[in-house]
C-alpha positions as CSV (number, residue, x, y, z in Angstrom):
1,X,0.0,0.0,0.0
2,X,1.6,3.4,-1.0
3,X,0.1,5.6,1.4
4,X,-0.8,5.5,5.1
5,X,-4.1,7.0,6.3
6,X,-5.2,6.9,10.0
7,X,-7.8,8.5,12.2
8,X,-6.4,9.1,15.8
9,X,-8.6,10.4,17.9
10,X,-7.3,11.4,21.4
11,X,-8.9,12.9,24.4
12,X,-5.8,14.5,26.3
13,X,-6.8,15.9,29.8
14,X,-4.3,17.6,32.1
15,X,-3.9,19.9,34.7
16,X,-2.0,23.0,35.9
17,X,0.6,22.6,38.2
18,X,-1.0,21.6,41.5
19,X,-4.4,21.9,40.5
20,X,-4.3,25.3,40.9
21,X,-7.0,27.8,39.6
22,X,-5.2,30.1,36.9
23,X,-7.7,29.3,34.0
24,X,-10.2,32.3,34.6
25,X,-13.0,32.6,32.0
26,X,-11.3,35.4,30.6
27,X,-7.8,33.4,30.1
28,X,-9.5,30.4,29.0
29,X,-11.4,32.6,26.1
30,X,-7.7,33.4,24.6
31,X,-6.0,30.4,25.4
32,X,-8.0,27.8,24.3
33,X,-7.3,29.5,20.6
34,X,-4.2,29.7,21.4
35,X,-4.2,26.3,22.0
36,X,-5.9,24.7,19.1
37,X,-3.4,27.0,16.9
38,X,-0.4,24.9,18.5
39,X,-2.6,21.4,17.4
40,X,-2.7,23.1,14.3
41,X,1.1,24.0,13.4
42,X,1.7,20.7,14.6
43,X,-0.4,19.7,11.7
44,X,-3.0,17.8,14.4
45,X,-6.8,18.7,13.9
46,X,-8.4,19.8,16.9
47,X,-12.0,19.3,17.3
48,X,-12.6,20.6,20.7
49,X,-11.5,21.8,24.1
50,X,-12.5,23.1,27.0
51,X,-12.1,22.4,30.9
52,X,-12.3,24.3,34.2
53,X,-10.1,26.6,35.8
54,X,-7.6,23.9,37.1
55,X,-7.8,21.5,34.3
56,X,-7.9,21.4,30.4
57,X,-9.8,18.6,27.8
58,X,-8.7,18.2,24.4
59,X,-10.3,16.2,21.5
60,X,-7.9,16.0,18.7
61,X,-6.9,14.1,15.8
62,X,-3.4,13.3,15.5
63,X,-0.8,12.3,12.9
64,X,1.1,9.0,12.7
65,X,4.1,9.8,12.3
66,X,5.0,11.9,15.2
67,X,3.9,11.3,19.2
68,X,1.2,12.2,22.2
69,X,4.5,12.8,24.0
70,X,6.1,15.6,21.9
71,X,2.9,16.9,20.8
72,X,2.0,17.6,24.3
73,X,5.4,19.0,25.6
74,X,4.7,21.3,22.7
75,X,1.6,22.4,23.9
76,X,2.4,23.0,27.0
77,X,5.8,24.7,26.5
78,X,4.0,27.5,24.0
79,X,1.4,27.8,25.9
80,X,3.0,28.6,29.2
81,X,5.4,30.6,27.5
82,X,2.3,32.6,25.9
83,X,0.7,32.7,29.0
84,X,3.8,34.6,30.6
85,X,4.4,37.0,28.0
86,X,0.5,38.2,27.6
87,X,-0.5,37.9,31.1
88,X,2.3,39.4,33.4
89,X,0.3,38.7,36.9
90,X,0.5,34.8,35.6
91,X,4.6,34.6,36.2
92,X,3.9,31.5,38.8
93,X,1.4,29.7,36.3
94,X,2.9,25.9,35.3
95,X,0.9,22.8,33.6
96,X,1.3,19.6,35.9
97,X,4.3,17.4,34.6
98,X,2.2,14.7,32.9
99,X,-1.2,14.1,31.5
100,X,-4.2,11.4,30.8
101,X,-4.4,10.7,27.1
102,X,-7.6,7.9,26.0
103,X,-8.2,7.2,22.2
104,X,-11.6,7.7,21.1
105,X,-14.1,5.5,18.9
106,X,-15.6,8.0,15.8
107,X,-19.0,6.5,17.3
108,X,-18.3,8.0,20.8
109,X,-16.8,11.5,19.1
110,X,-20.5,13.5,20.1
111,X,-20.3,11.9,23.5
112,X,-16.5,13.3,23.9
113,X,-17.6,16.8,22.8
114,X,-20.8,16.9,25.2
115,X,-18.8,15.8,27.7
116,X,-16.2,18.7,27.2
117,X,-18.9,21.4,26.4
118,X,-20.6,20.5,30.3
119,X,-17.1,21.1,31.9
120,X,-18.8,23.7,34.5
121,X,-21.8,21.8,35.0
122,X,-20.3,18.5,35.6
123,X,-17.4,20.1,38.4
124,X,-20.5,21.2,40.3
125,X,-20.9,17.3,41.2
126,X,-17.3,15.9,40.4
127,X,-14.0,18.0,41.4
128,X,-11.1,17.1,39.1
129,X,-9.1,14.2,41.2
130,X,-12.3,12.2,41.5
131,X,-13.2,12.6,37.6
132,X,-9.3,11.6,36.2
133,X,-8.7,8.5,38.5
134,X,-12.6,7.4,37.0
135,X,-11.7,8.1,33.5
136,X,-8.2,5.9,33.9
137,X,-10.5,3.4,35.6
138,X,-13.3,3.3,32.6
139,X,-10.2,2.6,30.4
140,X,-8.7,0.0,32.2
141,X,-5.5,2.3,32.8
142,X,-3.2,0.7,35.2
143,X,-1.7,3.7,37.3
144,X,-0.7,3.5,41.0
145,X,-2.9,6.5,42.5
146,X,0.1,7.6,44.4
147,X,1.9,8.7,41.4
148,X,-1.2,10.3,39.7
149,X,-1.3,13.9,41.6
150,X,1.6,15.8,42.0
C-alpha cells in the first residue's frame, strides 16, 4: 500500500501545576485559541476543548508519524510561554508534569464533545481528582494513584 491513512482520535486531559485555579474565564477565552493554533502548526486537527479553571480537555486528531508525547510538551511549552508573556500577573502559572491521554471511537466523538462542552456543570458534582482517577478506571488504565497527583 503506497500511502498511510489513520484516524487518531485522542482525548488529552491535564492539569495546571497543582491543581491550581489560573484558567479564569477570561484566560481560557484566549487560550484555548491559542491552544488549538499549537494542534494546528503541529499539523493535528483539533475538534474541541474546554475544561475548568484547574484543568484542560482536548479532542484531537493526531498524525502518525509523530507522538502524544512531543505533541503535548509542545503544547504546554508555548502555551506557558504565551501565557507569561501576555498575562504578566501569571509569572507562577505551570501545567502539571504529565497528562491522561484515551483514544476515542468516531462512534463516541459527540459523547466526547458533550462531555467537554458541560465542563462547568459536571465540576458542580465531580471535582477534578475524583473525575481523572474514573476516567483511567473506565479505560482500564493501570496507574498506582500515588503517582497520579503531583
Amino acid at each position: 500500500m503506497p500511502g498511510t491513512y489513520s484516524r487518531i482520535l485522542l482525548h488529552i486531559v491535564f492539569s495546571t501545576k497543582h491543581r491550581e485555579p489560573w484558567i479564569t474565564a477570561d484566560i481560557a477565552e484566549r487560550l484555548y485559541p491559542y491552544m488549538g493554533g499549537i494542534v494546528r502548526a503541529e499539523k493535528g486537527v483539533l475538534y474541541d476543548i474546554g475544561g475548568i479553571e484547574d484543568h484542560v480537555h482536548v479532542y484531537l486528531r493526531w498524525r502518525p508519524d509523530e507522538s502524544v508525547s512531543g505533541l503535548m510538551r509542545t503544547i504546554k511549552a508555548r502555551s506557558s510561554k504565551w501565557l507569561h508573556d501576555e498575562f504578566p500577573s501569571l509569572r507562577g502559572f505551570a501545567w502539571q508534569e504529565g497528562y491522561a491521554v484515551f483514544s476515542v471511537s468516531k462512534s463516541q466523538e459527540e459523547a466526547v464533545k458533550k462531555y467537554i462542552a458541560g465542563q462547568h456543570e459536571h465540576h458542580k458534582k465531580e471535582d477534578f481528582k475524583s473525575e481523572l482517577l474514573r476516567m483511567l478506571r473506565l479505560h482500564e488504565i493501570e496507574f498506582d494513584e500515588k503517582y497520579v497527583f503531583d
